[in-house]
N, C-alpha and C positions, 0 to 999 in steps of 0.2 A: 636241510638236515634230515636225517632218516627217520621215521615215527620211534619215540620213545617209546611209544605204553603198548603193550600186551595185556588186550581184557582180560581186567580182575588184577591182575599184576600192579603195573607202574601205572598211574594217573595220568591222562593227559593234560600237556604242557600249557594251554588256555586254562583248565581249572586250578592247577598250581598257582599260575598268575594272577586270578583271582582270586585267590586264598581260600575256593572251597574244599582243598587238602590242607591239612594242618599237619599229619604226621608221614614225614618224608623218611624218618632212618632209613639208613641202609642202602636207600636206592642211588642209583646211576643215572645223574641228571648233568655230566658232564658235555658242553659243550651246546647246553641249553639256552634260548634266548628269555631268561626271564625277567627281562628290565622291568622294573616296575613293579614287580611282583609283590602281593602283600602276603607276606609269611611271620607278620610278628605271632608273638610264642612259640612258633612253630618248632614242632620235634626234626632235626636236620642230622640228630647226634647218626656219624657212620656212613653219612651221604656222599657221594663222588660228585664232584662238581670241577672236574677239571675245564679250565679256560670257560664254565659256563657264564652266560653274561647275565648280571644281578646290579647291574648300574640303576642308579634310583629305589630299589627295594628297599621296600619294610621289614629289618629285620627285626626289628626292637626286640630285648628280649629272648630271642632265639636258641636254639642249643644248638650251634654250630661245629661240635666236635667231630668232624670230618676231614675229606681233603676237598680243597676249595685252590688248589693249585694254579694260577695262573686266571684266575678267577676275575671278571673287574666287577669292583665292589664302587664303584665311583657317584658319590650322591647318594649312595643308599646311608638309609638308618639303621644304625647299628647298635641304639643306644641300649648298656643293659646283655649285651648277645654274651654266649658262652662260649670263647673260642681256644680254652686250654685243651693243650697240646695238641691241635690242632697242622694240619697241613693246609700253609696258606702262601708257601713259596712261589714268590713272583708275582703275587695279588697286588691293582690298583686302587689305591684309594683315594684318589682325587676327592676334594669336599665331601668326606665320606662325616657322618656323626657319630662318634665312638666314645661317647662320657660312658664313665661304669662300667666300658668291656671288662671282660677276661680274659687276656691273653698269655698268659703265666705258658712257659712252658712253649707257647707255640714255631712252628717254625715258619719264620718270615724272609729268609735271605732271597734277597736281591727284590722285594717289592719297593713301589714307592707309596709313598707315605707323608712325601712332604706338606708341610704347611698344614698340618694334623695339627687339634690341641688334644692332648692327649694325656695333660696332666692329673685326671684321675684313673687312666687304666694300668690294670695290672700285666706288668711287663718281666714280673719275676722269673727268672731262666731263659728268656724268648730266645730264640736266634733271630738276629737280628746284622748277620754278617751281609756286606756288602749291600744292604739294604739303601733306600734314601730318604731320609726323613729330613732335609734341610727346612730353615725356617721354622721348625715342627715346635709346640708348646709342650715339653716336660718337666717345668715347674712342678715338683716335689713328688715326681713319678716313682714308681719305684722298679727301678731297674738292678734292681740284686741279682748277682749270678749270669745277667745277660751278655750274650756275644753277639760285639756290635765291631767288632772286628773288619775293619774296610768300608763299613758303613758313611756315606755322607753325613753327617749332624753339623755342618755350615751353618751358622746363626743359629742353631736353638735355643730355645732356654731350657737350663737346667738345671735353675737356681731351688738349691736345697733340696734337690731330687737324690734318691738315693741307689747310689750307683757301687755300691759294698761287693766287693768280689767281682765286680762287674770287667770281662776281656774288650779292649778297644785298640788291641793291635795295629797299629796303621791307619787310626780312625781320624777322620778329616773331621776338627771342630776348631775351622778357621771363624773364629769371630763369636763363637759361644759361648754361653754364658754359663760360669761356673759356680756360682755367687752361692757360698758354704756347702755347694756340692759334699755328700756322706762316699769318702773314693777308698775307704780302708779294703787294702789287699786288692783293690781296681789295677790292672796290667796295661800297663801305657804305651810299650815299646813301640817307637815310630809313628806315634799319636801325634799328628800337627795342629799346634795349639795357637797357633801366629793372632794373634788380635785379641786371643781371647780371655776373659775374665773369669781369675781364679782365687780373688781373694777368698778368705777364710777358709778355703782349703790347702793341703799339705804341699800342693805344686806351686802357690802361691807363697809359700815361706821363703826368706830368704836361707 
């Protein structure tokens, strides 16, 4: 990969990885290898990280408000990180830790995601079309306004998560779990629902 830093400019890629930069806005660390990297608190807000690799990193914390595009995020700590409305399209999160994100707003289609718990983050408005989040825990998430449109959600849970206004156009949730799911004004059309449990919601009435 070509040298990132311009003396005085961008920080070299060994001291980011070490965490002796803490405030990254703005810069272009796209396609960076910073596995491992300890950036908890770190200021990220406006950063380019397209396809940069962040597997294992310390985000905890973080103000992620950038684009992180295609990004793997796989094993890192995320706990706590700021990622509204962020660009995070096509991002891995294999055993990523995400209690307390903020994802409100962000844009996620086509990442994976599965086998996530991720029943305390904020998922208000996300795009979340064609994404994969099979298996994933959103037990009492709140997915208001989200578009999950083509999205995988196979086996989730998403018992009494609230999914109000929420678009799932064609969305696969063979075998999830819907148990008093919140779906007012939720858009079903061609939603495959084969195994799944819908009691004390409106799809479950007779």
């Amino acid at each position: 990969m070509a040298e990132l830093s311009t003396p005085g400019t961008t920080p070299d890629v060994s001291d980011i990885r070490e965490g002796r930069v803490q405030d990254l806005a703005g810069l272009d660390l796209s396609g960076a290898n910073l596995e491992g990297a300890k950036l908890a608190q770190s200021d990220l807000s406006q950063v380019q990280c397209r396809g940069t690799n962040l597997a294992g990193a310390n985000l905890q914390g973080a103000n992620l408000r950038g684009t992180l595009r295609g990004a793997d995020l796989s094993g890192a700590d995320l706990r706590g990180a700021d990622c509204r409305n962020g660009d995070l399209r096509a991002t891995t999160w294999r055993d990523a830790m995400v209690s307390q994100m903020s994802l409100a707003g962000a844009f996620l289609a086509g990442s994976v995601m599965s086998q996530l718990d991720l029943q305390d983050v904020d998922l208000r408005g996300a795009d979340l079309r064609g994404a994969n989040l099979s298996g994933a825990n959103l037990g009492h998430c709140d997915l208001s306004s989200a578009n999950l449109s083509g999205a995988d959600l196979s086996g989730v849970n998403l018992e009494e998560a609230n999914l109000t206004g929420a678009v799932l156009r064609g969305t696969d949730l063979t075998g999830a779990n819907l148990l008093c799911a919140s779906l007012e004004g939720a858009q079903w059309d061609g939603a495959v629902l084969t195994r799944a449990c819908v009691e004390g919601t409106p799809l479950g009435a007779d």
